[in-house]
N, C-alpha and C positions, 0 to 999 in steps of 0.2 A: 504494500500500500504506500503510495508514494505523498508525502505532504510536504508543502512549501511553507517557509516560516521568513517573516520580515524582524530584522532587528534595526533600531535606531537611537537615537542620543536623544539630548535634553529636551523636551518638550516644556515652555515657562506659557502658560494662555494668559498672562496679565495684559489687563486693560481689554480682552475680546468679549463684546456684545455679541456679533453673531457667530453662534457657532458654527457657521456653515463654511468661515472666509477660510481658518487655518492650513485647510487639508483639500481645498476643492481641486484641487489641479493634481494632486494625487491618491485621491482617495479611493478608487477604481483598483489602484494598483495594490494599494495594502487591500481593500476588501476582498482581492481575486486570494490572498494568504490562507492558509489556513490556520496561522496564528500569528499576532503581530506584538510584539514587546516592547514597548520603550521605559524611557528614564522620566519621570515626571518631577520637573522642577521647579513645582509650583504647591501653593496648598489652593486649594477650592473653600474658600472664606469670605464672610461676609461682617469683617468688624462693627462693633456697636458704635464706633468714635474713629474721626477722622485722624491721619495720620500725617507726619510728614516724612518727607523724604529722610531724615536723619536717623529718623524711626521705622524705618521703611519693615515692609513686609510682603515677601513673595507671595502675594494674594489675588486669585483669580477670581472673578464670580462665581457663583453658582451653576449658573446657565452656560459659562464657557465649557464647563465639565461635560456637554453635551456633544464639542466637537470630537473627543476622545472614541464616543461612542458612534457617531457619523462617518470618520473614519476606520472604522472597524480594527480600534486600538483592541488587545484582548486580557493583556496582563500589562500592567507598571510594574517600576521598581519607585520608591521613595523613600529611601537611605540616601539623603542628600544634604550640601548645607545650608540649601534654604525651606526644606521640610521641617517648620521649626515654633515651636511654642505648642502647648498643649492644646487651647484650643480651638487653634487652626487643626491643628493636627487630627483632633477629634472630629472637625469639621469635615475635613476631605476623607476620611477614611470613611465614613458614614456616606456623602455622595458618592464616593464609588463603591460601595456597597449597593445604593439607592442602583444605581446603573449597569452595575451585574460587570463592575471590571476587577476581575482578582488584582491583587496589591501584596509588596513584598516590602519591607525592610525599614518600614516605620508600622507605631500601635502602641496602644494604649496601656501598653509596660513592656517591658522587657521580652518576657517570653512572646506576647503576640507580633511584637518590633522583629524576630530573629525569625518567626513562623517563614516558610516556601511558599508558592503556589504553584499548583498543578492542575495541568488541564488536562484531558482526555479526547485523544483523538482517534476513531477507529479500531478503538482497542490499545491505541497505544499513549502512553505516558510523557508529557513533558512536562518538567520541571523549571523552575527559576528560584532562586533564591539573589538580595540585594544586600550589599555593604556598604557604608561608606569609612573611608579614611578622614576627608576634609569635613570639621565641623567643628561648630563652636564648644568653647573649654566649659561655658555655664547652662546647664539647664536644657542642652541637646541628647544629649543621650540615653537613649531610653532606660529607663530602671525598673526592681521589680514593680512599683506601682506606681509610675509614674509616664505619661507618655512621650514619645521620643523615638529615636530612629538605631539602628543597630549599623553597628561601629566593628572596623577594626584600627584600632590606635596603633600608629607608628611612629618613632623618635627620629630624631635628626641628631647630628654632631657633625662639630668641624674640627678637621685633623690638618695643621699644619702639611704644607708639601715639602716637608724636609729634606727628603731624597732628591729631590730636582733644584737641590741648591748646594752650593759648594762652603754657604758664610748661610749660618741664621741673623744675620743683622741685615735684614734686609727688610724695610717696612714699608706694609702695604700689601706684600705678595698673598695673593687669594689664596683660601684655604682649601681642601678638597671637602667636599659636603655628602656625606655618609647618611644614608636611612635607611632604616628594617623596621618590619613589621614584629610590633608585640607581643613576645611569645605566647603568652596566656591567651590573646585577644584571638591570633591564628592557632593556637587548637581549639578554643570554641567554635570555629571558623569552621576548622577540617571536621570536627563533630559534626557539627551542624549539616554539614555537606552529605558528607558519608552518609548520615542517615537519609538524606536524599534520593542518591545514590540506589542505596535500598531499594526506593518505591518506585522509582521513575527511570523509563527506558532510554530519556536522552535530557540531559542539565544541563543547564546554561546561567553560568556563574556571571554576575553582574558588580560594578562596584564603579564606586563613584571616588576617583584622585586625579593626582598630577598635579604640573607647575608647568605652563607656557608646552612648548613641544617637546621639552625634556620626557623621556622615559625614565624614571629614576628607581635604585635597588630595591626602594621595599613594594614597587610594584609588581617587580619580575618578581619577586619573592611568593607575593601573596599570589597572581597566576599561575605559578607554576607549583604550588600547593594547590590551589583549586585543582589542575589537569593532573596533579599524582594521585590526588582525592577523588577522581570519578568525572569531573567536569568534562563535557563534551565542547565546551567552547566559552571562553570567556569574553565577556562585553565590557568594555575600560566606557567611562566618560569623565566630562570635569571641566578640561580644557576647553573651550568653543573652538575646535579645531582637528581636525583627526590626526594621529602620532601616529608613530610605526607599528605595525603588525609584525607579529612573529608565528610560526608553525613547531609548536615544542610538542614533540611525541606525537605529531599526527595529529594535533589539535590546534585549531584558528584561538590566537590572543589577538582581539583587536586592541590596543592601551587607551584607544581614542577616537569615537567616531563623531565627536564633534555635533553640531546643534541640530534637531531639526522641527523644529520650530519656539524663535527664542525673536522677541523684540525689545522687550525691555528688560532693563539691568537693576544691579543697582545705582539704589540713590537714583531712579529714574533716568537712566544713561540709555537710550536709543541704540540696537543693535542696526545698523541701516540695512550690512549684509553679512551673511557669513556662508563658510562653506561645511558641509556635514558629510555622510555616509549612510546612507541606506544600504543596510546588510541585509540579502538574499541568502536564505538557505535550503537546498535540495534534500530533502530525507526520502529514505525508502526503507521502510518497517522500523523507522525509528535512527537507520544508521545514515548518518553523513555522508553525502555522495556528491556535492558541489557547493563551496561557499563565494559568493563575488557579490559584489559592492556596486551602486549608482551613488555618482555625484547630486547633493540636492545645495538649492541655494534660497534664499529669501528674497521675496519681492518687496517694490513701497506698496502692494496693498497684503501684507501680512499674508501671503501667499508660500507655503510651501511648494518648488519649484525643482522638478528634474529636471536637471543639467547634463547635455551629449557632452562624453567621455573629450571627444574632438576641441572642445570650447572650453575644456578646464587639464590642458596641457600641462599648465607650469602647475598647478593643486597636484596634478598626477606625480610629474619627475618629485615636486618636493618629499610626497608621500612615497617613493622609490627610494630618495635619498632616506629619509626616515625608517625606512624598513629593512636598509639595506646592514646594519650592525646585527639583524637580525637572520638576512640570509634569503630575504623573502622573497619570491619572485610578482612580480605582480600582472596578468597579459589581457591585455584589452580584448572584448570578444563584443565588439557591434557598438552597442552606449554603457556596456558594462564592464566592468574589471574582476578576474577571477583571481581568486587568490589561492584557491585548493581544490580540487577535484579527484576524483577517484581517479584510478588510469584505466 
């Protein structure tokens, strides 16, 4: 039995009255899926008291929640760092309840924050489960009764580059900047997953990091835990920008696919345009048999927008350059870019 699955990055619906404008130019395409995942970067809220910008709050209407379902979204993740205050939080989980769209990686304590989702397709099992790295140090992260988003916490350090100097009296010289994920935080992590694992015929580990286009060590860390833990393919977001892909053991790491559909910022900062990735995925009875990617881009009327492969040249080499520490091949096939395929 062969099913098609869409993946994609940040989804923010602030400031969208209609829900009809987000997705209308590709909403055909994700509805022909037979399941569609994204990263939802937004809470669905409707505060009592106006706000300002300083105070700001990733908050979508109510009614925007509808595009989710218009586009034939099926599962979110929202383990992010602006899924945030209890109750927003309690807010949005409860609409997409209301709208029948499974949700990962935020909830209304801890255990419910770390809970999976799984859908059934034909008999067969898919799974997701959502982390994030990036979020705030107060009042973000979910506890036992408290709501919040589920976390894996990673350290930074900076180590002198001693060895590339012949004198330490030299001031100024950059340090090298080390980070790994959390021990304790990454075996709740591989728990969590395993058990997964378990129930479900194909998983798709989600998480929300990074800094600018860098790949940095506690993300390879924590993907390639996921893919020794059972994961069939991990989805990176964070960045508004896609990062290198790697293929470790036979498994798609995307680190970054970047926005797809994202207008405002903070502090109310206008996104004009950006570029994202639409991941395509080929299954047949559950196993992996072609992964490749479309360019998507934003329009001035808040349009999600496919972009031919041919029109985003230099997006491509960069994302070549980007992949290439990793080994990746990437080959154009029509308006698409495959990244792995069966032979």
């Amino acid at each position: 039995m062969r099913h098609d699955m869409i993946l994609s990055g940040d989804i923010n619906l602030i400031g969208v009255s209609d829900p009809a404008v987000p997705f209308r130019r590709v909403q055909d395409r994700l509805r022909a899926a037979d399941l569609v995942f994204s990263n939802l970067e937004c809470c669905f809220y409707e505060a009592e008291v106006e706000r300002s910008l300083e105070a700001e709050g990733f908050y979508a209407p109510l009614k925007a929640a509808e595009a989710l379902t218009q586009a034939g979204v099926h599962v979110i993740g929202n383990a992010n760092n602006v899924n945030y205050g209890a109750a927003a939080i309690r807010s949005s989980l409860k609409r997409l309840d209301e709208l029948g769209i499974g949700h990962t990686g935020a909830g209304v304590n801890l255990a419910a924050a770390r809970q999976p989702v799984m859908v059934e397709r034909d008999g067969r099992r898919y799974g997701f489960l959502q982390r994030t790295s990036v979020y705030w140090s107060h009042g973000h992260e979910a506890t036992a009764d408290f709501p919040g988003v589920a976390t894996i916490k990673a350290h930074t350090a900076y180590r002198p580059q001693i060895e590339q100097l012949r004198t330490l009296t030299r001031p100024g010289m950059p340090p090298e900047i080390l980070t790994w994920a959390d021990a304790a935080a990454l075996d709740q992590f591989r728990q969590d997953l395993a058990a997964l694992r378990r129930q479900a015929d194909f998983v798709v580990a989600s998480h929300h990091w990074g800094l600018d286009q860098d790949v940095l060590d506690y993300q390879i860390e924590i993907a390639h835990t996921a893919i020794d833990t059972g994961a069939d393919l991990v989805l990176g977001h964070g960045p508004h920008m896609p990062l290198g892909i790697e293929i470790y053991k036979n498994k798609p790491i995307f680190y970054g696919v970047g926005s797809f559909s994202f207008k405002t910022g903070h502090r109310g900062r206008q996104h004009p345009d950006w570029i994202g990735l639409m991941v395509t995925l080929t299954l047949e009875d559950a196993a992996l048999t072609r992964v490749a990617f479309s360019f998507v881009r934003h329009n001035a009327q808040n349009e999600t927008v496919l972009r031919p492969v041919a029109a985003e040249r230099e997006a491509l080499d960069t994302l070549r350059r980007l992949s290439a520490p990793f080994a990746t091949a990437l080959d154009v096939a029509g308006d698409e870019v495959v990244v792995w395929a069966t032979p």
